[in-house]
Structure formats: structure tokens, C-alpha cells
TORDO-639675 format. One record per residue (C-alpha): residue number from 0; x, y, z negated. Coordinates in steps of 0.5 Angstrom, whole numbers, plus 500, padded with zeros to 3 digits. Example, Ala and Ser with C-alpha at 12.3 -4.5 7.8 and 13.67 -1.06 7.14 Angstrom:
2
> nr  east  north  up
> 0  525  491  484 $
> 1  527  498  486 $
END
This chain:
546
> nr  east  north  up
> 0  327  690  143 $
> 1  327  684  138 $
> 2  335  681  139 $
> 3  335  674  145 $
> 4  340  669  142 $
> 5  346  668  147 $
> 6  342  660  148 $
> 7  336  663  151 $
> 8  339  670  154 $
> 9  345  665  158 $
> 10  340  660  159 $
> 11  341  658  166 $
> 12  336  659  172 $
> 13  338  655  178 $
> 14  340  648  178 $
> 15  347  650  180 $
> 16  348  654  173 $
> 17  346  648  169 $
> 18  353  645  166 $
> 19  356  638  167 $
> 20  350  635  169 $
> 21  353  635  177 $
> 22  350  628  179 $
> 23  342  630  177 $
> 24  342  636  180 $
> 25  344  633  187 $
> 26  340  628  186 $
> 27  334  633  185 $
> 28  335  639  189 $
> 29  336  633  195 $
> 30  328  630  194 $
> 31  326  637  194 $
> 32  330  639  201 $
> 33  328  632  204 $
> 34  321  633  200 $
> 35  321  626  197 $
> 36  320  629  190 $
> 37  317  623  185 $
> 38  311  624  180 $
> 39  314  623  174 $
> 40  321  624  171 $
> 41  324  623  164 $
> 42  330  626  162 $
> 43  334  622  156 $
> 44  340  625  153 $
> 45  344  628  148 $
> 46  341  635  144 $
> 47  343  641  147 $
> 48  345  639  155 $
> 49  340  641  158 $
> 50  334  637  159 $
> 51  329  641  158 $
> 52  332  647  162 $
> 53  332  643  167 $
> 54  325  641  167 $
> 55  324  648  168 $
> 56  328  650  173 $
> 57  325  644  178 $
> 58  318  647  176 $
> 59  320  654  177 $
> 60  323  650  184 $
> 61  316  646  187 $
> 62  311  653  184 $
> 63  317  658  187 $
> 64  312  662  192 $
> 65  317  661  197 $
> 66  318  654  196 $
> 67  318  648  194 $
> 68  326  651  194 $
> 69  332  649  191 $
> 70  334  656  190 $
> 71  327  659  187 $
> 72  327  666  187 $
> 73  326  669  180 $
> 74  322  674  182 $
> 75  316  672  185 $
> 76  309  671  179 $
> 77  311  664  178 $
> 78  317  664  177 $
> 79  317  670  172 $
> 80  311  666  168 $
> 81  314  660  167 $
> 82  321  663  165 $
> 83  317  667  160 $
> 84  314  661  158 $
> 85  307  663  159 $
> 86  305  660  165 $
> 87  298  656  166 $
> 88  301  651  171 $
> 89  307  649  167 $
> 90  305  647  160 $
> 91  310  645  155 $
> 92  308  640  150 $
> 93  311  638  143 $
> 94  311  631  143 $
> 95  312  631  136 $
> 96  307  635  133 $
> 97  302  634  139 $
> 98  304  626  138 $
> 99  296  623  137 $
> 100  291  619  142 $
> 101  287  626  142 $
> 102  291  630  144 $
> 103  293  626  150 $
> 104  285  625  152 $
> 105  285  632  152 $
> 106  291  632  157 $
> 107  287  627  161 $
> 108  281  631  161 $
> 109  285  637  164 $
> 110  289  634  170 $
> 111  283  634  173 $
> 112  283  642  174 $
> 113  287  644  179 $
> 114  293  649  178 $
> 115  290  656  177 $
> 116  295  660  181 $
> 117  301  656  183 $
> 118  302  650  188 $
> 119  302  644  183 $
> 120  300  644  175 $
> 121  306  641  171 $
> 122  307  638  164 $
> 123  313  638  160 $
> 124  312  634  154 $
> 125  318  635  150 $
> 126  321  629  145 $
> 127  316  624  148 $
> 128  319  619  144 $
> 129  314  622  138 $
> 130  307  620  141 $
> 131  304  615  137 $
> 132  303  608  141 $
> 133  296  608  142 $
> 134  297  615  146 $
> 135  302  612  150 $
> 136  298  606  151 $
> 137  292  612  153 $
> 138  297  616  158 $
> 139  298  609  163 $
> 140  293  610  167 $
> 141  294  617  169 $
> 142  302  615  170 $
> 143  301  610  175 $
> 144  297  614  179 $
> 145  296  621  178 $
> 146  293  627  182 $
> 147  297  629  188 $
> 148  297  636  185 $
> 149  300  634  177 $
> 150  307  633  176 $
> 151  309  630  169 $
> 152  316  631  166 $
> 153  319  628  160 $
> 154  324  630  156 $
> 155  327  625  151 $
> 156  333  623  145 $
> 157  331  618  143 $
> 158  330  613  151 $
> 159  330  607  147 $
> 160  324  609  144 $
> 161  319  610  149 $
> 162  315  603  151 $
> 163  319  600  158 $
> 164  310  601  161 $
> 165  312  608  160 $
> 166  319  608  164 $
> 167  318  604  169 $
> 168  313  609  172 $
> 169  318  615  172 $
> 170  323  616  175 $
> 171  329  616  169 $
> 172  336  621  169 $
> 173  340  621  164 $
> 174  344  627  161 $
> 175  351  627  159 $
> 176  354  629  153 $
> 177  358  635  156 $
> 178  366  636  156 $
> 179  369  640  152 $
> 180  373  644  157 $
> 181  366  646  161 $
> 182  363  648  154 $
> 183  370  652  153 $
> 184  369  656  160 $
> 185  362  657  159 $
> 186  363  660  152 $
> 187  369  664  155 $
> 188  364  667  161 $
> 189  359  669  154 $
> 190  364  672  151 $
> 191  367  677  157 $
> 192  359  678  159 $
> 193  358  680  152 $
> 194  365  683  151 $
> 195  366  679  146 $
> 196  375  679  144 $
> 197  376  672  142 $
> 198  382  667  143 $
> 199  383  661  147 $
> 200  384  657  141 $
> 201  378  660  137 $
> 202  373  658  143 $
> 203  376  651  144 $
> 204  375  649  136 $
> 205  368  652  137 $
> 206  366  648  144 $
> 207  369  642  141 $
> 208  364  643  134 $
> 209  359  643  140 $
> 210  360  635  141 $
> 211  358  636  147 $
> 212  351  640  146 $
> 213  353  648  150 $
> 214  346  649  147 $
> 215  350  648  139 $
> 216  356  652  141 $
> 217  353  658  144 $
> 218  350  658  136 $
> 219  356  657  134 $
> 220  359  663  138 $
> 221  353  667  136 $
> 222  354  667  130 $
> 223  362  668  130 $
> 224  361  675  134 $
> 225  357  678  128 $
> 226  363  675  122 $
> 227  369  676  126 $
> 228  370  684  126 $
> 229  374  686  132 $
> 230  377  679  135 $
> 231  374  672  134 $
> 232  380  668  131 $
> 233  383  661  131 $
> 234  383  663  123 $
> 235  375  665  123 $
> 236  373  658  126 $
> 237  376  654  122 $
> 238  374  658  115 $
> 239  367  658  118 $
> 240  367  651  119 $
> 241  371  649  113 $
> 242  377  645  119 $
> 243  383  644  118 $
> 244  388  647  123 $
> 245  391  642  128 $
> 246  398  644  125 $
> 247  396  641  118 $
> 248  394  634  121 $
> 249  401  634  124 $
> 250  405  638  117 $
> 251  400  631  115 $
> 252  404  627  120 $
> 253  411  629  117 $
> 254  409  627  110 $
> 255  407  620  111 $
> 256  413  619  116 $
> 257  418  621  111 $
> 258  415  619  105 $
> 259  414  625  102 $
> 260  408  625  096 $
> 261  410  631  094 $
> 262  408  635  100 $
> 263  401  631  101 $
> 264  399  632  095 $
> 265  400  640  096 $
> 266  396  640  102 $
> 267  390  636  100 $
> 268  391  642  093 $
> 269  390  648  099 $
> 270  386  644  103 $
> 271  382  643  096 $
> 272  383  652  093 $
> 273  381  654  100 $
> 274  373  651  099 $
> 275  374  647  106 $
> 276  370  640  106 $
> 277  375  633  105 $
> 278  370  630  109 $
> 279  371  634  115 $
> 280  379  633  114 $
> 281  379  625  112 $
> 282  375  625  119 $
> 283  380  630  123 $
> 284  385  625  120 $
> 285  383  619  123 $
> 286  381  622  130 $
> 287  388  624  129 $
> 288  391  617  128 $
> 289  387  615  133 $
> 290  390  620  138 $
> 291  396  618  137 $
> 292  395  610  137 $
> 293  391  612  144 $
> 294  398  615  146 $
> 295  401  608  145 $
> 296  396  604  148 $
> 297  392  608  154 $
> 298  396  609  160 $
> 299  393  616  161 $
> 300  391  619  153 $
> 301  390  624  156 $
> 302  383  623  159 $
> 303  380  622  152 $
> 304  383  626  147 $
> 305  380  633  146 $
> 306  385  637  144 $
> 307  389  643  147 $
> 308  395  642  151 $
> 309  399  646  146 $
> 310  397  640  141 $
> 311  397  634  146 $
> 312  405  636  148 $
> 313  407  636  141 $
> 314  403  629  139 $
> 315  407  626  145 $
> 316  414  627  141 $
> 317  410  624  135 $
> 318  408  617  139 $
> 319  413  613  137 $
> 320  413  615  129 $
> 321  409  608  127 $
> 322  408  601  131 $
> 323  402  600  133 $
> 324  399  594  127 $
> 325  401  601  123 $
> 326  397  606  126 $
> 327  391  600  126 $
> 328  392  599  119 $
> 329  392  607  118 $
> 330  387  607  122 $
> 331  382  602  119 $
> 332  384  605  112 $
> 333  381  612  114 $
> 334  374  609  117 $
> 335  373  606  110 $
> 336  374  612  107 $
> 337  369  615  111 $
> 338  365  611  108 $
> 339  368  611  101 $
> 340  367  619  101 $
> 341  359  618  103 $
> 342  358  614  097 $
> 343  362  617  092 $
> 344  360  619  085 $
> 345  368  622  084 $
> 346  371  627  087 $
> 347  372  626  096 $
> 348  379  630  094 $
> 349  382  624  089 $
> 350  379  619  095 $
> 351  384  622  100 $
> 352  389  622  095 $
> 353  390  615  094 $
> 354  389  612  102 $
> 355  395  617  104 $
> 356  399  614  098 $
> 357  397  608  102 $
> 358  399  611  109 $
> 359  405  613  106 $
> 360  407  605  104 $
> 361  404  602  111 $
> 362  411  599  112 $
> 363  411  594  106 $
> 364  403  592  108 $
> 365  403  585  113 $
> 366  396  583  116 $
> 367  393  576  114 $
> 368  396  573  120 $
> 369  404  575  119 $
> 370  402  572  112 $
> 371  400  565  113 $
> 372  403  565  119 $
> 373  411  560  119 $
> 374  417  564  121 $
> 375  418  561  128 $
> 376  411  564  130 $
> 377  412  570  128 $
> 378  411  570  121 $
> 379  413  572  114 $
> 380  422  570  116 $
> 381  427  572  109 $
> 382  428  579  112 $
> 383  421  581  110 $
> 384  421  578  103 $
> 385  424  584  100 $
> 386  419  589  104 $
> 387  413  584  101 $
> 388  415  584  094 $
> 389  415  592  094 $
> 390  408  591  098 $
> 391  406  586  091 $
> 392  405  580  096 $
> 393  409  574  092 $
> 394  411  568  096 $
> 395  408  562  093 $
> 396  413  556  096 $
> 397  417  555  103 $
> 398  414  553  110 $
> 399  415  545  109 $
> 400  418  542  115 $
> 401  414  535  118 $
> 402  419  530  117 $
> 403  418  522  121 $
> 404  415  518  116 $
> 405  419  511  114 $
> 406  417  505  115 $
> 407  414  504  107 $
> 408  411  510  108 $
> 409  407  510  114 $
> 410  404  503  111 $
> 411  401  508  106 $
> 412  399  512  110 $
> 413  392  514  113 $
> 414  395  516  120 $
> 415  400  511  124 $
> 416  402  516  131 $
> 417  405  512  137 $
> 418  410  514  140 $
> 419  409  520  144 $
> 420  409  521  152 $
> 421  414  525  152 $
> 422  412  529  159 $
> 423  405  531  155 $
> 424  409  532  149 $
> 425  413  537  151 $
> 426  408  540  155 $
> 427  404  541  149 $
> 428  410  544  145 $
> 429  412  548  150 $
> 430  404  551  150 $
> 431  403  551  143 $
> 432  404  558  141 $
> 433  400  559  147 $
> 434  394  555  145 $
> 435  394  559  138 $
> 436  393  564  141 $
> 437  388  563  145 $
> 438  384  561  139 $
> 439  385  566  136 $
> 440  382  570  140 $
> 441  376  567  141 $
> 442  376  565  132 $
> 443  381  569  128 $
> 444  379  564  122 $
> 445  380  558  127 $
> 446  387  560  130 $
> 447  389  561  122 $
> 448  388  554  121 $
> 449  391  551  127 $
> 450  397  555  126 $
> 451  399  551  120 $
> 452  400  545  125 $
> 453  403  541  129 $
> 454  402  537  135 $
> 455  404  530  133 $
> 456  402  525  139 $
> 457  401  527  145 $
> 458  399  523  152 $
> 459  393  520  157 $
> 460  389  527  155 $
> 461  389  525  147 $
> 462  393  529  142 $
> 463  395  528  135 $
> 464  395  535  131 $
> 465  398  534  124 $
> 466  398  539  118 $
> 467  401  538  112 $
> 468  398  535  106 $
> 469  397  543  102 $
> 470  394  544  107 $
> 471  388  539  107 $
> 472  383  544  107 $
> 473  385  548  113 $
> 474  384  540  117 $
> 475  378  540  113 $
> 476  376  545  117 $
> 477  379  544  123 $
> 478  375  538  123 $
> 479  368  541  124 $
> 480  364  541  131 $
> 481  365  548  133 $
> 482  372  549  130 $
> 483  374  542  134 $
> 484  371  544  141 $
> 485  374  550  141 $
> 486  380  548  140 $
> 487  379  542  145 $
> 488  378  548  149 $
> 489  384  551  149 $
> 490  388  546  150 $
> 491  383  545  158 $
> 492  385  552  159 $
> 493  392  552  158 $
> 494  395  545  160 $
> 495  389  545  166 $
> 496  386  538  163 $
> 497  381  536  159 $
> 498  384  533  151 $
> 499  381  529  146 $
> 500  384  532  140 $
> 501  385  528  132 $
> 502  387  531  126 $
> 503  391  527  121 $
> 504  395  529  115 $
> 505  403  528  116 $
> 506  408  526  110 $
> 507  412  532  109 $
> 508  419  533  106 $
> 509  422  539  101 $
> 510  427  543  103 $
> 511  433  543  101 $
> 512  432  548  095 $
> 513  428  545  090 $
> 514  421  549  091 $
> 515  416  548  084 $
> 516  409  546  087 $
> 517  404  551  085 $
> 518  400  551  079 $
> 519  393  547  079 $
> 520  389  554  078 $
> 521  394  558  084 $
> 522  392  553  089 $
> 523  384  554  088 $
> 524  385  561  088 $
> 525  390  560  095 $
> 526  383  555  097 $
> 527  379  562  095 $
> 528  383  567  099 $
> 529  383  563  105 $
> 530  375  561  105 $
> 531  374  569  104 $
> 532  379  570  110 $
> 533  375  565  115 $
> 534  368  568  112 $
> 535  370  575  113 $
> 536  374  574  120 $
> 537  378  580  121 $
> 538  381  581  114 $
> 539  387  583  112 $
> 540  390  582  105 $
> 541  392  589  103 $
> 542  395  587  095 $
> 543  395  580  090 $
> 544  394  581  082 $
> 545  395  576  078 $
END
């Protein structure tokens, strides 16, 4: 007898045995009993989740001979045929290689014979998102009303695809991806059945390079019974996949964390020697890090990371080993090499190499809005200098503070403030960081520019905001529509009423220490930079050469 793949031999035969997938099964077994089955279903999902075990399994459920049933026999001739898959009532069609107008009209043509032997005649099309337009546009009619004995289901990847006319004549159900724990214990069922010795650690690696699909995993297990010699190892899976081990990620951890080069480097070498893919290493890393970021920011992590207990406890005693903007940083670090890795005509190895020379230095790199913002809000202070100047960034002046104006220069002046109210205006400048803020969250490159200034006059739902005068472009900008409006909203939002705002540019003074203006050519590039900024919203700047 020809060898029957663990897929097919554990396929299951009853609505109970199908994994991860409780709420359908319900729904289904529930219209059966209440007898108020629909005429057509569609099954949309990921591959691998039971889709069209389950089509099966309602056939085998409405042509039971002792049914229409929830539990169908197995027994009877109409159960055995369609689980056989020779069954003249339940045919099954590929949508994809039986995709064209003809072949549908010869599927409507054979609706009108009734079933030869069972109680109804039951089409599973298969990947129905194939079918050509026109053979959708064919199939409407028989949809909308089919004969009392034709029950269509269809089983689809791809739901988008399929035309809204179609949908709205099925009753749809979606499959979801399956958990690793429930593909892990369906595994370990497999594997005692076929008594099959194999570690805890080995199963949970091969459920999760399932990615929720039982069917991918019970290939994959399949396949380690016949490499592995008397005991499927940890060690086995991971050579045949070419992973990682998750005890490397944490060695990795450690290296970054104490700076050690040294040690990274031996690490991607081994991975390196051991033939095991940098792609598939560079994106364990960066789910990693963004397990170790969910630690910091999730209140329950553990509902959405995979991995075992083992390895969850021990990433917990890691949690606080970078700050948060460090793990985004690493984090955004990593998704760009997968991309860099996709792209590259170089070696993936030297490619990792380099972005964990920069997960190594994540102290000395700032985001854009600690670079321009003041002190005073949280930006750039003098303790930070030295950290700046070892990331290459160079401070190009002091924050010049907004001085009153005398009498001689605000005659020259293009803007001559009032005396402010002094209730608004405290209520202004007390909500200040908050309006920023709220900017900010609506326009990134928006709230940057408002950051450089300053309410200058407030009172009667008008406010004056002032920004030195290198700082021209950023009143140009604030100035447009959109940016305006959106700033007079904040100021709604947050002080509770509306205001009319003005932007002026205001006389500075210099500090104390003479501090030279910059050059012609640097302050075009600085004007540069900060076009790009508001282009690019979400930017960060990672390094500055002359």
C-alpha cells in the first residue's frame, strides 16, 4: 500500500476534530440541527486551516444515510465515497485550472440532474477567486436561486478577490490562523499515534514555522520523522530549517547590551560556517526585539508572543535593558534590513554585521524631535552634548532665547504686540507643551515647526506666536492653510475655545557666549534637512557629514 502523508492520514472527520476553528463549527453543526442550512457557503482563510476539510466534512454531514446529522457515521456508502474523494454527488473543482466561462456553463448544465445516490448534489469549488470574471458573471443566476437539491461551497485565500455580486449571495465564514499552542498539541497527538519520540521544544519550533497552517506543520513533522534517527531533537529542527536557536537571540541581547563586537561578530561567523539563512536570522531578531518592546508596552505580552515559557521568563528578566525609543530605534533598524537583505547584491552576512554595529551604539542615536526640540521641552540639554558628538551629530548654535523688544526696535519691526492679557496668557503658556503635543500627533512635521515658538500675545480668542528670525522658514510654513488650522485646533481642543492665531517673527538676543552665525551654505543645508523632515513625516536623523 502507497505511504498516506500525516496531512491526509489525520485529516479530521467530524466537525469536532477540526482545530481552531470552534465558532464555525457551532454555527455549522447549529443550522444543521435547526435544519436551517444555507445554499451556498464560502470559506475564506489562510492555507492550511481547514477550509476545505470542512466542506467536506458538512457534505459528508447533509448526504450522511443517517442524516442530515452532526456527527455523520463514516460508514455508510456516502460517507465512505466522499471521504475517498470519488463521490458523484460531492464534486470537487479547482477554481484554478477549471477557471473559464465553459466550464462553468457545463457546471450549470449538470445542476439540473438530480443526485445519483445521495440526498443532495454538492459542489466545492476550491480557490474560487480563480474563475475568470465572465464565469462569475455566469454562475449569478444559479446562485441566486439554485435547485432545492444543489448545495455550492466555495473555498477561497484570496476573498478580496472574489466579486462583492458573488458574496452577497453566500453565506461567508472566515478561518483563522491557527494558534501555535493548538498546532503544537495537534502535533504531539501525531506524534504518539505514530510513536514518533520527539522534544517538547523540537514540536513547538515546527507548529510555529507552521504560521498557523496545521496543514504546513504536519509536513513539516513528517518530514523530521524520516531525518531524525531514533528522537526528533530541538537541534534537528532548526538545522532543517536553517533557525536560530532562541538562546542565540538572548547571547545576541547580551553582546548589544555590554557592547561587545567581538562576540557578535563570532556569532554571525557561526551562524555564518553552519550554512543557516541570515535572512531568516535578521527576522527572529527583529521579532525579538519586538517581543521585548511588547514587554515594555503590553500589560499582558504574553497573549501575543510565541514562544515557550522557558523563553518568555527569561526575556521578562531582560525587559528593562534598553528604553523604549531604543527598542523602536532597533526595531525600525531591523524591518529596514529585511528589506536591505531582499535587495542586495552583497553578502546578507555584511548586512547584519553593520546594523548590529548600530544596535550596539543605540545610546548615542537621538530622533529628529529631541534634535530640534529646546532644552526646556525635553530636547538636546548640555549633558547630552558629549553623547551627540560620539553619535556625529554637531550642535550648530545655542536656543536663543525671545527678548522684549525696545522702543527703537519695535519701530523697525514688522510686528508691534500689545500688552498681553494676562489671564490668557498664562493659560496659553501653561498649555503650551500640551498644544505641541497635540500637533504633533496629528502632523509630526507640523508639531516641529511649532516647537521652535513661542506664544508672544494672547487675549479675546487671539494669539500671537513668535519664532525667531532663523527660524523664518518654519513661520513660513506654519503659515500655510492646513498647517494653521490645524494649529487653531489644537489651541480649541485644549484651552476649551476657539482662537484666531498670527505668526510673527520676534527680535532675539544672543546668549552671553558669543556664538558665530552659521555659514551661508550651512544654513541652506539645515533649510534642507528640515524640507526633507516635513516630506518624509516620521524621519529620524541617524548620522551628519560634512
Amino acid at each position: 500500500m502507497s505511504y498516506l502523508i500525516f496531512a491526509r492520514k489525520f485529516r479530521p472527520q467530524h466537525f469536532d476534530d477540526v482545530v481552531g476553528q470552534e465558532p464555525i463549527m457551532t454555527t455549522l453543526k447549529n443550522s444543521i440541527e435547526q435544519e436551517r442550512v444555507s445554499q451556498n457557503f464560502i470559506f475564506s482563510g489562510p492555507r492550511g486551516v481547514g477550509k476545505t476539510t470542512t466542506a467536506r466534512i458538512l457534505a459528508k454531514a447533509l448526504n450522511c444515510a443517517k442524516g442530515p446529522t452532526v456527527s455523520p457515521c463514516g460508514k455508510c456508502t456516502a460517507c465512505m465515497e466522499i471521504t475517498q474523494g470519488n463521490s458523484l454527488d460531492v464534486l470537487e473543482i479547482d477554481g484554478a485550472s477549471n477557471r473559464g466561462i465553459d466550464e462553468i456553463r457545463n457546471l450549470r448544465e449538470t445542476v439540473k440532474f438530480k443526485p445519483v445516490s445521495g440526498r443532495l448534489k454538492i459542489y466545492i469549488i476550491d480557490e474560487v477567486h480563480m474563475l475568470t470574471p465572465e464565469a462569475f458573471n455566469a454562475l449569478l443566476t444559479t446562485l441566486e436561486e439554485p435547485p432545492p437539491h444543489v448545495k455550492f461551497i466555495f473555498a477561497t485565500t484570496e476573498l478580496h478577490k472574489v466579486p462583492a455580486t458573488i458574496l452577497s449571495r453566500c453565506q461567508r465564514f472566515s478561518f483563522k490562523r491557527i494558534k501555535t499552542q493548538e498546532i503544537a498539541k495537534k502535533l504531539e497527538e501525531i506524534a504518539k499515534k505514530e510513536k514518533i519520540s520527539c522534544e517538547k521544544a523540537a514540536l513547538f519550533l515546527m507548529a510555529k514555522a507552521g504560521d498557523g497552517s496545521l496543514r504546513d506543520a504536519e509536513g513539516l513533522l513528517d518530514q523530521m520523522a524520516s531525518f531524525a534517527e531514533e528522537k526528533i531533537k530541538e537541534e534537528d529542527v532548526l538545522a532543517a530549517l536553517g533557525l536560530a536557536a532562541e538562546s542565540l537571540y538572548f547571547e545576541v541581547l547580551t553582546a548589544i547590551r555590554e557592547k561587545d563586537v567581538q562576540k557578535l561578530f563570532e556569532i554571525t561567523d557561526g551562524l555564518y560556517d553552519q550554512g543557516r539563512d541570515m535572512a531568516q536570522f535578521a527576522a527572529g531578531l527583529l521579532e525579538f526585539f519586538r517581543n521585548l518592546l511588547l514587554f515594555q508596552c503590553a500589560q499582558k505580552p504574553e497573549a501575543f508572543i510565541d514562544m515557550s515559557e522557558e523563553a518568555l521568563g527569561e526575556l521578562k528578566k531582560h525587559k528593562s535593558d534598553f528604553t523604549r525609543g531604543e527598542l523602536l530605534l532597533a526595531t525600525t533598524f531591523l524591518n529596514q534590513l529585511q528589506n536591505q537583505i531582499r535587495r542586495a547584491l552583497t553578502s546578507p552576512k555584511m548586512l547584519v554585521e553593520i546594523v548590529l554595529l548600530k544596535l550596539v551604539h543605540l545610546e548615542g542615536l537621538r530622533s529628529v524631535e529631541e534634535l530640534i526640540a529646546p532644552p526646556g521641552r525635553g530636547g538636546i540639554g548640555p549633558g547630552k552634548e558629549k553623547n551627540l558628538k560620539d553619535a556625529g551629530f554637531q550642535r550648530e548654535s545655542e536656543p536663543i532665547g525671545i527678548s522684549q523688544a525696545s522702543p527703537s526696535a519695535s519701530s523697525n519691526s514688522n510686528s508691534k504686540p500689545q500688552a498681553p492679557n494676562p489671564g490668557q496668557q498664562s493659560s496659553v503658556s501653561s498649555s503650551w507643551p500640551q498644544i505641541i503635543e497635540y500637533v504633533k500627533t496629528k502632523r509630526m512635521s507640523t508639531g516641529i515647526f511649532l516647537s521652535e515658538a513661542e506664544p508672544v500675545e494672547a487675549g479675546a480668542g487671539v494669539a500671537t506666536l513668535g519664532l525667531p528670525s532663523e527660524f523664518a522658514f518654519h513661520k513660513d510654513m506654519l503659515e500655510k492653510e492646513v498647517n494653521r488650522r490645524l494649529v487653531e485646533e489644537a489651541f480649541e481642543t485644549v484651552l476649551g475655545q476657539k482662537w484666531r492665531i498670527s505668526f510673527v517673527v520676534t527680535q532675539t538676543e544672543r546668549s552671553e557666549t558669543p556664538v558665530s552665525a552659521p555659514a551661508p551654505e550651512e544654513a541652506k543645508v539645515s533649510e534642507i534637512i528640515t524640507q526633507a523632515l516635513n516630506i518624509f513625516e516620521g524621519a529620524k536623523i541617524i548620522r551628519k557629514e560634512s
